[in-house]
C-alpha positions in Angstrom: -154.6 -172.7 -44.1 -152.7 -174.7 -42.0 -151.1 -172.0 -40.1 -154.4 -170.5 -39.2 -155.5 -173.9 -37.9 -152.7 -174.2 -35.5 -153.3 -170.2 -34.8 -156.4 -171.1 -33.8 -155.5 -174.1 -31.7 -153.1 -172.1 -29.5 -155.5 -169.4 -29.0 -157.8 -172.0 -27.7 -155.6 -172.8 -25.2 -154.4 -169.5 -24.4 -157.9 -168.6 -23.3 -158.0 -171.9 -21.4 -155.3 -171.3 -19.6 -156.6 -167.1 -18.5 -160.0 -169.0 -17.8 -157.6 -171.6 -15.6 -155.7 -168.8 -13.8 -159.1 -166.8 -13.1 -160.7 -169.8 -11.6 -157.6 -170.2 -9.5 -156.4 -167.2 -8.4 -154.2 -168.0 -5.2 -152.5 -170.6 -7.6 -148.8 -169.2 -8.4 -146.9 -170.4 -11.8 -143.2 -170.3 -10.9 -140.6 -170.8 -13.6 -138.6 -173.9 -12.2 -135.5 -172.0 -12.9 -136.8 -168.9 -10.7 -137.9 -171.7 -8.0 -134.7 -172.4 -7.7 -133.3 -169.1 -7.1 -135.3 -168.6 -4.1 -134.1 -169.2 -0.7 -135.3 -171.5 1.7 -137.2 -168.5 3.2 -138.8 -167.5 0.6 -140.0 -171.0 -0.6 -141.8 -171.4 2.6 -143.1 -167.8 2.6 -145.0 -168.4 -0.9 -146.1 -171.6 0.7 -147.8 -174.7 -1.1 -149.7 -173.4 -3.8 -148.0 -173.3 -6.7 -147.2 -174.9 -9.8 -143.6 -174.9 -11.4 -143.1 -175.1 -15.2 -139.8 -175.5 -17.6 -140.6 -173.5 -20.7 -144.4 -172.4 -21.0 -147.3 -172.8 -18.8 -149.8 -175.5 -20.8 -153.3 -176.7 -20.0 -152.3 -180.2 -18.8 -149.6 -179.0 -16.8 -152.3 -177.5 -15.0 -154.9 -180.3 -15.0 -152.3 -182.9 -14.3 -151.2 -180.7 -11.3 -154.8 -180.2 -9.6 -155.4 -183.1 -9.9 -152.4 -184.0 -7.7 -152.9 -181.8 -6.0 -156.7 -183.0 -5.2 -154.8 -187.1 -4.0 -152.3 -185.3 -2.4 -154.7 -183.4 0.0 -157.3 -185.8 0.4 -158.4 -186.2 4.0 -156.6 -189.0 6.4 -160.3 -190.2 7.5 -163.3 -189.6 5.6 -164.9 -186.6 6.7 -168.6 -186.6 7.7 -171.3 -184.9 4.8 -172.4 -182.1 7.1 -168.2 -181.6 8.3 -167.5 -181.4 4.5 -170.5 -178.8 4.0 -169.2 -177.1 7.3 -165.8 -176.4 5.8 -167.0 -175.5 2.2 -169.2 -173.1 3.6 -166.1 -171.5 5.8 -163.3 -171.6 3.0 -166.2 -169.4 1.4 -166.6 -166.5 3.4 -163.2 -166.6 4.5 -161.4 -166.3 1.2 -158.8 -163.6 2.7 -157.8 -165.6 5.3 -154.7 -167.3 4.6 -154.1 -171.1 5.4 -150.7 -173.0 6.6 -150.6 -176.7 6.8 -148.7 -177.8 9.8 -146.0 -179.3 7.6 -145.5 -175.9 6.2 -145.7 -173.8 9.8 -143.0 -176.5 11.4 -140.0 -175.1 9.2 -141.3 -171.6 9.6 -138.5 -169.4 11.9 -140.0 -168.6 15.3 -140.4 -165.5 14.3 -142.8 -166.5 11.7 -144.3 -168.9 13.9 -145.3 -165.8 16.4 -146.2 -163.7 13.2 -148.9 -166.4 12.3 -150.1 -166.8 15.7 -150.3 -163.2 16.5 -152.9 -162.9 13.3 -155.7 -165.4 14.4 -158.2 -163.7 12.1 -155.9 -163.0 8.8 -153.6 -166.7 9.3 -155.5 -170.1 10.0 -152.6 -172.6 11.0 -153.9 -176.2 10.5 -153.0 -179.1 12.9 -152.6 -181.0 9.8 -152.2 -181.2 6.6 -156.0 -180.8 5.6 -158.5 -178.4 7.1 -161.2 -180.3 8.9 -163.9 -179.0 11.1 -161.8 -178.9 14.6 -159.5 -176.3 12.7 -162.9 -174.2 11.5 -163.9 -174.3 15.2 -160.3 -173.2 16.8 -160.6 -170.2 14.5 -159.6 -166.5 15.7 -159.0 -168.1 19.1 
């Protein structure tokens, strides 16, 4: 009985975890031990979305990371209601562009530098760390 219990419990989680993934899709899980194989290069090519894990991928591992994630990000000034619509409404019905932060785009080679920039409408290169409206508005230009 008590190994069907615990059957149970995993499978739980195992389904919370797909349910996770699906609801995150852009969201890489990276061995730490594969993380660390990577070069330099290749760390900034898979960029800032990820989350690393030592031996299996749990449920809080991934709640504690959004949620990091979420402090981590949060805007330097408060964005306006309408600015914060404005960009929700964007990220939206953009979902194939792909977004650098500036921190990430600064250690980029210059000749990924001049790949981003030659791609206005598939790469959206932030002036900061967060997207705000100004960023929105200097799109495809």
């Amino acid at each position: 009985m008590t190994f069907m219990s615990c059957m149970h419990v995993f499978c739980q989680e195992d389904a919370a975890i797909q349910q996770w993934q699906s609801s995150h899709p852009t969201t890489l899980l990276i061995s730490a031990a594969r993380y660390a194989s990577f070069s330099d290069e290749e760390k900034v090519l898979i960029g800032t979305d990820y989350i690393l894990y030592e031996n299996n991928v749990t449920l809080e591992l991934l709640e504690q990371s959004e949620q990091a994630k979420s402090i981590g990000t949060a805007p330097e000034k408060p964005a306006k209601d309408e600015d914060l619509q404005v960009i929700k409404d964007w990220i939206g019905t953009h979902q194939g562009v792909k977004i650098i932060r500036q921190s990430a785009y600064v250690v980029l080679s210059s000749e990924r530098q001049q790949y981003c920039l030659e791609r206005p409408l598939e790469i959206l290169v932030l002036e900061g760390e967060s997207i705000t409206r100004k960023d929105i508005e200097r799109y495809g230009n």
